[in-house]
N, CA, C, O and CB atoms as a CASP TS submission, in Angstrom:
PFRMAT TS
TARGET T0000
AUTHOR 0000-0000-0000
METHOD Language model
MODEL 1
PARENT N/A
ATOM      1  N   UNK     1       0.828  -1.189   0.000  1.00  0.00           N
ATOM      2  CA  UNK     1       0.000   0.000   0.000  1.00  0.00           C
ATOM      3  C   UNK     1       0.871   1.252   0.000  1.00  0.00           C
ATOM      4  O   UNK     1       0.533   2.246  -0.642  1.00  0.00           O
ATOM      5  CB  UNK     1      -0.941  -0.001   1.208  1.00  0.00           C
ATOM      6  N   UNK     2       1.863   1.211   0.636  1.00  0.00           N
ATOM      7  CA  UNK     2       2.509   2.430   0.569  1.00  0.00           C
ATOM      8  C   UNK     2       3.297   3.145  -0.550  1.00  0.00           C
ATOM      9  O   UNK     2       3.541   4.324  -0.805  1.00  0.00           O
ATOM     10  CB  UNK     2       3.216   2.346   1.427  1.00  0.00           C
ATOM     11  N   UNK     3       3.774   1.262  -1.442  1.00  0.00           N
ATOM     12  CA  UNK     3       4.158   2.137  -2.495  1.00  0.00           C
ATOM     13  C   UNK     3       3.226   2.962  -3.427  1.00  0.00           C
ATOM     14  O   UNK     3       3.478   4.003  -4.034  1.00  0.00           O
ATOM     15  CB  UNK     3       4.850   1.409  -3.248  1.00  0.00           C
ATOM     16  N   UNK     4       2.097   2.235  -3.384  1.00  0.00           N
ATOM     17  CA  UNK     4       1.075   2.880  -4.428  1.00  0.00           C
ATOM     18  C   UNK     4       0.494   4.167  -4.122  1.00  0.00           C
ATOM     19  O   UNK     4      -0.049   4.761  -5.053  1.00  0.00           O
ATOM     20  CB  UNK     4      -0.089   2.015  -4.638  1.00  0.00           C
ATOM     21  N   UNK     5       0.516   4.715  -2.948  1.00  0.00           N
ATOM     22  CA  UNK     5       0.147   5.975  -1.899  1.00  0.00           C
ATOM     23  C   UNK     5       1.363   6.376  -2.685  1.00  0.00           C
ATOM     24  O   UNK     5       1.062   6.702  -3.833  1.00  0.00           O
ATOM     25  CB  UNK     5       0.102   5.900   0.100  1.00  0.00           C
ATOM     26  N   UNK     6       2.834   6.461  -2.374  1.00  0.00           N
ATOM     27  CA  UNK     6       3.983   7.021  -3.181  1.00  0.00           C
ATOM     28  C   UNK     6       4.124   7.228  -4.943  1.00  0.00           C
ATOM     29  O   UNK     6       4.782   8.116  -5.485  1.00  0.00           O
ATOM     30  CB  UNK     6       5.037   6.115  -2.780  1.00  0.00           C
ATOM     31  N   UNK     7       3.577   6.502  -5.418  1.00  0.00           N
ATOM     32  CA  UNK     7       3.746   6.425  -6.683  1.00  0.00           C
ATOM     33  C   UNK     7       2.500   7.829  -7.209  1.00  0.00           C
ATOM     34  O   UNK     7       2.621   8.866  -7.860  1.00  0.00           O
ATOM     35  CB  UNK     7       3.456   4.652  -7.201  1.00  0.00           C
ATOM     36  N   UNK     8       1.349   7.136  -6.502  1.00  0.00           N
ATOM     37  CA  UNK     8       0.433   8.541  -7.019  1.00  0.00           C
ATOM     38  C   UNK     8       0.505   9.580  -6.669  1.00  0.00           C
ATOM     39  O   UNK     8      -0.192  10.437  -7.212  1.00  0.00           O
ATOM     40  CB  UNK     8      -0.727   8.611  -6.887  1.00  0.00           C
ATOM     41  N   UNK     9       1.455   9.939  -5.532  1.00  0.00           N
ATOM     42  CA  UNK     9       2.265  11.357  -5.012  1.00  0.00           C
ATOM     43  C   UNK     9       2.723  11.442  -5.764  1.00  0.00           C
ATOM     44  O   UNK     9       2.168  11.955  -6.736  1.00  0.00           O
ATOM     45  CB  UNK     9       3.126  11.623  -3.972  1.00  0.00           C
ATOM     46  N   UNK    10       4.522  10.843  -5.864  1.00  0.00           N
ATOM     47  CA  UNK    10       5.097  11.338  -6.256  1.00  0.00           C
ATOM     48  C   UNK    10       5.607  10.546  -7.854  1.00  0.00           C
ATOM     49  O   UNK    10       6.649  10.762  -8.473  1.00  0.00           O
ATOM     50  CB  UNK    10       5.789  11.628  -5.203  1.00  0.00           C
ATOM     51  N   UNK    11       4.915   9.964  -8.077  1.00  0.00           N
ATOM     52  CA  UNK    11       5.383   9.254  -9.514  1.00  0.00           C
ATOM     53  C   UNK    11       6.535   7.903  -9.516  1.00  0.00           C
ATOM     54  O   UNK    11       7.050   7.559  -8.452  1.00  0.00           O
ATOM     55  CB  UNK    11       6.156  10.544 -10.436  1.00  0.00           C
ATOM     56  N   UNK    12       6.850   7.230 -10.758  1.00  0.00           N
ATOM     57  CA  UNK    12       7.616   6.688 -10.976  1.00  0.00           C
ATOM     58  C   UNK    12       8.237   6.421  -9.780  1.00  0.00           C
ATOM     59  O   UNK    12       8.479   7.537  -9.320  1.00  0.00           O
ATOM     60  CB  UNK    12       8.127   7.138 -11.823  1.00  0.00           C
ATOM     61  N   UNK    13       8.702   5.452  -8.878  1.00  0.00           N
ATOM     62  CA  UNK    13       9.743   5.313  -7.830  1.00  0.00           C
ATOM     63  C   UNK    13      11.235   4.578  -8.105  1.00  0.00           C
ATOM     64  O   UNK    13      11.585   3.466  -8.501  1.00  0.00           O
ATOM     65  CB  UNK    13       9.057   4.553  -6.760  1.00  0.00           C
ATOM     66  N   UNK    14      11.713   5.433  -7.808  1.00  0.00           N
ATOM     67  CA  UNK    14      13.283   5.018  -8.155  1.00  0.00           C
ATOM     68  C   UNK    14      13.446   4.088  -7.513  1.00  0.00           C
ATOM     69  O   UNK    14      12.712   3.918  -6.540  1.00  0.00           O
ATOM     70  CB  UNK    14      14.429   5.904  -7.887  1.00  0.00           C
ATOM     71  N   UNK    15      15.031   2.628  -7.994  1.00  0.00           N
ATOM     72  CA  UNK    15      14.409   1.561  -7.306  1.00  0.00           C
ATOM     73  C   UNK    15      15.157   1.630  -6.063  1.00  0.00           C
ATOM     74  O   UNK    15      15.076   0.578  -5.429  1.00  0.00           O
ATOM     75  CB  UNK    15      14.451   0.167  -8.026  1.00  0.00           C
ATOM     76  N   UNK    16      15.881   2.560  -5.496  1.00  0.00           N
ATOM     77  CA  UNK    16      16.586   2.863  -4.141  1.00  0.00           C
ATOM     78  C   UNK    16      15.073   2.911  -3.288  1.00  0.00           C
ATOM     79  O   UNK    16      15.119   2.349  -2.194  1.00  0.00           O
ATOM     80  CB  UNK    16      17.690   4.555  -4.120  1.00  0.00           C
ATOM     81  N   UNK    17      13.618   3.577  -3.708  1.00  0.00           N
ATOM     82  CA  UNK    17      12.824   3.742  -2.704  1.00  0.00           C
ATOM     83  C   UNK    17      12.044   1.861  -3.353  1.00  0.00           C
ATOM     84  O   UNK    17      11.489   1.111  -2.549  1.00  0.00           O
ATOM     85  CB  UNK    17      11.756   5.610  -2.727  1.00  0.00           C
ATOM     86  N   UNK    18      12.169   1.591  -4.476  1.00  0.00           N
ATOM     87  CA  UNK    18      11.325   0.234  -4.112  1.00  0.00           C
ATOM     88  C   UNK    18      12.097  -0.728  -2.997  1.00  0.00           C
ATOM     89  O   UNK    18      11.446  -1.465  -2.257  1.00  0.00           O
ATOM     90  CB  UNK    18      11.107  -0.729  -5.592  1.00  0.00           C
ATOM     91  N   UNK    19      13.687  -0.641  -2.945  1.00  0.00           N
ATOM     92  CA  UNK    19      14.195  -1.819  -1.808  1.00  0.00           C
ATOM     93  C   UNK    19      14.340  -1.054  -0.773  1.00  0.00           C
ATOM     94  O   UNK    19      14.927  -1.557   0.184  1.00  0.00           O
ATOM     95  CB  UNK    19      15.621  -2.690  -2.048  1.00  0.00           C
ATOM     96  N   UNK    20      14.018  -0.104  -0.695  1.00  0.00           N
ATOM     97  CA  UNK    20      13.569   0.573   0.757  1.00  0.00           C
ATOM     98  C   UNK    20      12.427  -0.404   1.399  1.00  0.00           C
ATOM     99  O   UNK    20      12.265  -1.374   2.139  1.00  0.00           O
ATOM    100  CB  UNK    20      12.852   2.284   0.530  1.00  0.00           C
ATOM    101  N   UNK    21      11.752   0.553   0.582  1.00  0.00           N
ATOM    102  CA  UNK    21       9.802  -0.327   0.951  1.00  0.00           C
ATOM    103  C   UNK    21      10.206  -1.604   1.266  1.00  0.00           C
ATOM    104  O   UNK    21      10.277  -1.905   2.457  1.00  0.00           O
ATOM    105  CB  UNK    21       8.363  -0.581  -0.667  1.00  0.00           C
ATOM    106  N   UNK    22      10.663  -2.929  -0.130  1.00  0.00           N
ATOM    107  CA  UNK    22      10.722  -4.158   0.312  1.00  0.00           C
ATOM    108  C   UNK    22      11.314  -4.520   1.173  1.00  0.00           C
ATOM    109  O   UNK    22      11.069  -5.655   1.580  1.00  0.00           O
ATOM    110  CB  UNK    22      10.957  -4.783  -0.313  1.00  0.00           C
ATOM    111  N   UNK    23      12.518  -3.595   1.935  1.00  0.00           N
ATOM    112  CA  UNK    23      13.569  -4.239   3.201  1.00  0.00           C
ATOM    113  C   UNK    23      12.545  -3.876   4.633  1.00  0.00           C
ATOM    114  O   UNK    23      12.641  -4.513   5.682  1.00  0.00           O
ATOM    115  CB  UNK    23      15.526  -3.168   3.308  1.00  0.00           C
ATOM    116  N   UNK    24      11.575  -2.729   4.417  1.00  0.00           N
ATOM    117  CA  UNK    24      10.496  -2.484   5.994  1.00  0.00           C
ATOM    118  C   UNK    24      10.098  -3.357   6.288  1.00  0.00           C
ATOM    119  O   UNK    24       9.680  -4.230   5.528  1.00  0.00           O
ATOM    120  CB  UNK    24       9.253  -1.693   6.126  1.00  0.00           C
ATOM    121  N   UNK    25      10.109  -3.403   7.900  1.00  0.00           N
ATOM    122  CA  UNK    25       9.517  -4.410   8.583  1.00  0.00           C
ATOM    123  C   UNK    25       7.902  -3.153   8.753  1.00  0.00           C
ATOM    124  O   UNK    25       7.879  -1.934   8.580  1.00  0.00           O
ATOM    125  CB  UNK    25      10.655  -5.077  10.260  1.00  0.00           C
ATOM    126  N   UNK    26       6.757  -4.105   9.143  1.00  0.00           N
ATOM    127  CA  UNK    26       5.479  -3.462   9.128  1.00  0.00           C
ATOM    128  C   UNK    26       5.438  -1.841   9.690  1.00  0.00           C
ATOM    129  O   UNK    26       4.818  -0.892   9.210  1.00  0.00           O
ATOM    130  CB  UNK    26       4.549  -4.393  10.008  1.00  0.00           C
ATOM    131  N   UNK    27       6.419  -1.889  11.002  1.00  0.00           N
ATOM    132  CA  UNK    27       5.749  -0.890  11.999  1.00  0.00           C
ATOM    133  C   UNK    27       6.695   0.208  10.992  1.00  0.00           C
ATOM    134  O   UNK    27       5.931   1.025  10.477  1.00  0.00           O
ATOM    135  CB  UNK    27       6.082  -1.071  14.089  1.00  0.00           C
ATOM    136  N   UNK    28       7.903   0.392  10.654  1.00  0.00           N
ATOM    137  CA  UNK    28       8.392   0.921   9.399  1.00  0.00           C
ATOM    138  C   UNK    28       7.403   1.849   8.373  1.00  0.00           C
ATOM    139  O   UNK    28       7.237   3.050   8.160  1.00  0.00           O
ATOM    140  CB  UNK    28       8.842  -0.298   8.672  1.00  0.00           C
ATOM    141  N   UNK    29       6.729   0.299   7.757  1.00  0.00           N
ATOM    142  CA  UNK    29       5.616   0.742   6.503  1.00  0.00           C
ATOM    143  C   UNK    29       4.890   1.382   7.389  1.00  0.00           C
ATOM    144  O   UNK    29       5.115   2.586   7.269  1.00  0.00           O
ATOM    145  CB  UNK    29       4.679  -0.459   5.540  1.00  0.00           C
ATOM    146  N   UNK    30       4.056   1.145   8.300  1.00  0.00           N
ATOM    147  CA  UNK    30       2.776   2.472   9.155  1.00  0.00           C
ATOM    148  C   UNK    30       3.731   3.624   9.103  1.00  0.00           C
ATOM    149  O   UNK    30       3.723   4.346   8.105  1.00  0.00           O
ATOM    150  CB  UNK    30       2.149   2.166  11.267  1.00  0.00           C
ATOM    151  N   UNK    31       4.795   3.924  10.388  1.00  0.00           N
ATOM    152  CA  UNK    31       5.265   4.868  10.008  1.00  0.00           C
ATOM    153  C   UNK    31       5.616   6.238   8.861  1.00  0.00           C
ATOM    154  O   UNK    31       5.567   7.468   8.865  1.00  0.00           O
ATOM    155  CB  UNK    31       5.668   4.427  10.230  1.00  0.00           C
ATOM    156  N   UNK    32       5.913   5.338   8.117  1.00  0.00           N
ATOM    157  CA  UNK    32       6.505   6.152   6.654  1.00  0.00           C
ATOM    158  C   UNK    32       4.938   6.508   5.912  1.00  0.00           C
ATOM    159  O   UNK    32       4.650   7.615   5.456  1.00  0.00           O
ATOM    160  CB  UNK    32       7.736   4.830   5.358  1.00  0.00           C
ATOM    161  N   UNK    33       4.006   5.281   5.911  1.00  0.00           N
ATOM    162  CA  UNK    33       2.406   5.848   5.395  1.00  0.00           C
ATOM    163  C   UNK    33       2.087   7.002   5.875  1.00  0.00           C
ATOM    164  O   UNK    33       1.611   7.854   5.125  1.00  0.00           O
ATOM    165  CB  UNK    33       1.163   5.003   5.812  1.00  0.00           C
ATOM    166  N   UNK    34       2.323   7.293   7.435  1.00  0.00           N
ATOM    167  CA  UNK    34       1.950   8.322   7.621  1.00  0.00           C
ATOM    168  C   UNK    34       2.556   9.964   7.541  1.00  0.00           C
ATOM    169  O   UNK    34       2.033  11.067   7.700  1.00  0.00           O
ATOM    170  CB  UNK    34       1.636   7.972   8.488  1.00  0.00           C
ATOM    171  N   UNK    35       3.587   9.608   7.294  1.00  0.00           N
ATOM    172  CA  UNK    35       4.219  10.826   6.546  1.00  0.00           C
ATOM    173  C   UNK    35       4.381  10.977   5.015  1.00  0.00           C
ATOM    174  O   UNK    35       5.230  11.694   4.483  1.00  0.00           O
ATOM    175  CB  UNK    35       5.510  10.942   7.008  1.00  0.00           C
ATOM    176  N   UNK    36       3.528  10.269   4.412  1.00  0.00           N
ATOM    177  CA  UNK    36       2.658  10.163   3.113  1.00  0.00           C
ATOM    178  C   UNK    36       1.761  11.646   3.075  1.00  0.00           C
ATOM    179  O   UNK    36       1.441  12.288   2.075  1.00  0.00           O
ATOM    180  CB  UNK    36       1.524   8.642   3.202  1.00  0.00           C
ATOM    181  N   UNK    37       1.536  11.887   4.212  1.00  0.00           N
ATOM    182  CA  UNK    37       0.310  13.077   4.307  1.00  0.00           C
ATOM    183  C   UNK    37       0.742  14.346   4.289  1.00  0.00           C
ATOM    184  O   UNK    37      -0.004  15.270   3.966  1.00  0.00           O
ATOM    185  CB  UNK    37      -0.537  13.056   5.578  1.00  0.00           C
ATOM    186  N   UNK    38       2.149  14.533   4.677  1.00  0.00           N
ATOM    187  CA  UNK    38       2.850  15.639   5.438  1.00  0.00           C
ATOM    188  C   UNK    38       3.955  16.077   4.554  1.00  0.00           C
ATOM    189  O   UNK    38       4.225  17.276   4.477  1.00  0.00           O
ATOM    190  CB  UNK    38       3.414  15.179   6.881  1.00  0.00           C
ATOM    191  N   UNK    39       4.724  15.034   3.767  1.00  0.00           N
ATOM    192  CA  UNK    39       5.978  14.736   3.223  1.00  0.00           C
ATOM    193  C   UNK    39       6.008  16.039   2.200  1.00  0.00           C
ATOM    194  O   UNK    39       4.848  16.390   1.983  1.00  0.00           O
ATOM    195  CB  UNK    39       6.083  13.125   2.511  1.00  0.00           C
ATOM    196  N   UNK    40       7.217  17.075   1.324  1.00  0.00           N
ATOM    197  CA  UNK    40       7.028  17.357   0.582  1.00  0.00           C
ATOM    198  C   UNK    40       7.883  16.745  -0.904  1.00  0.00           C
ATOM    199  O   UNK    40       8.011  17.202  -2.040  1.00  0.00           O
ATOM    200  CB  UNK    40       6.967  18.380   1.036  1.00  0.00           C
ATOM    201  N   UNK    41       8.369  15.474  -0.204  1.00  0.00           N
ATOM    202  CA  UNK    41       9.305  14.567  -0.982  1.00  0.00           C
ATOM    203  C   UNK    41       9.457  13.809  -0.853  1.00  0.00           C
ATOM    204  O   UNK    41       9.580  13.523   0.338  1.00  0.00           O
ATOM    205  CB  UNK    41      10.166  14.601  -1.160  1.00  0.00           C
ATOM    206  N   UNK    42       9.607  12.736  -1.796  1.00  0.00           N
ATOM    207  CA  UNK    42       9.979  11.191  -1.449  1.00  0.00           C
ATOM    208  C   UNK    42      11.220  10.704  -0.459  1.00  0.00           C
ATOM    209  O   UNK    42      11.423   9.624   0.095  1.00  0.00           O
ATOM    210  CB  UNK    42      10.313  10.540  -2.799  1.00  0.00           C
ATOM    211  N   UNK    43      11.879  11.802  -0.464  1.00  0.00           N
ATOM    212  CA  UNK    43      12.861  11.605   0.615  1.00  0.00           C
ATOM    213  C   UNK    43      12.707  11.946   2.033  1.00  0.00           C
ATOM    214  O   UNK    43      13.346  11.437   2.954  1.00  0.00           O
ATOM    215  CB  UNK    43      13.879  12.218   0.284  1.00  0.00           C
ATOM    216  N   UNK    44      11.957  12.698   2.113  1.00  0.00           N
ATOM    217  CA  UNK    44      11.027  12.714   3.692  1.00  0.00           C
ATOM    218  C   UNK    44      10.556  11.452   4.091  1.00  0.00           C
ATOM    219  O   UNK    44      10.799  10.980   5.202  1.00  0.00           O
ATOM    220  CB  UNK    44       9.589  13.621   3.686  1.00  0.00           C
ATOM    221  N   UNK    45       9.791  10.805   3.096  1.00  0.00           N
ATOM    222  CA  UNK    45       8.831   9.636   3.583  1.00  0.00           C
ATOM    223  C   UNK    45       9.865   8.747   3.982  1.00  0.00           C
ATOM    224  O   UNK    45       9.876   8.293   5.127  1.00  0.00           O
ATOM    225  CB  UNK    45       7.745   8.935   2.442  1.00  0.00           C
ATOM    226  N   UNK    46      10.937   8.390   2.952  1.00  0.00           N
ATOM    227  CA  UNK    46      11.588   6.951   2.999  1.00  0.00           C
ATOM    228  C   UNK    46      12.689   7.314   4.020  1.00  0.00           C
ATOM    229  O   UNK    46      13.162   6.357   4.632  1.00  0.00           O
ATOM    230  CB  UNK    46      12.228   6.295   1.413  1.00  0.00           C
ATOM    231  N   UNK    47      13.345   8.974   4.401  1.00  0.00           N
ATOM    232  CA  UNK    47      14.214   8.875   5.232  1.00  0.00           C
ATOM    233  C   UNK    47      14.076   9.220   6.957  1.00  0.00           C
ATOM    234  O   UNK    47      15.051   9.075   7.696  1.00  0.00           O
ATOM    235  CB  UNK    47      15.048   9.572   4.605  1.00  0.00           C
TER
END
């Protein structure tokens, strides 16, 4: 879910943020979803 929340933000995902996503453990993915809302960059969310 989060990548697809990311992708329709911010487009295309480079694949540094897809083995991001795939290396999160769950509480990770909640986390980062929720700065989905706030973020003004893909590098906010994933860092």
């Amino acid at each position: 879910m989060l990548r697809r929340l990311l992708e329709r933000r911010f487009g295309d995902l480079p694949d540094w943020a897809v083995s991001r996503i795939a290396a999160a453990d769950t509480l990770a993915l909640e986390e980062r979803s929720l700065r989905v809302l706030d973020a003004a960059s893909l590098d906010e969310v994933l860092h």
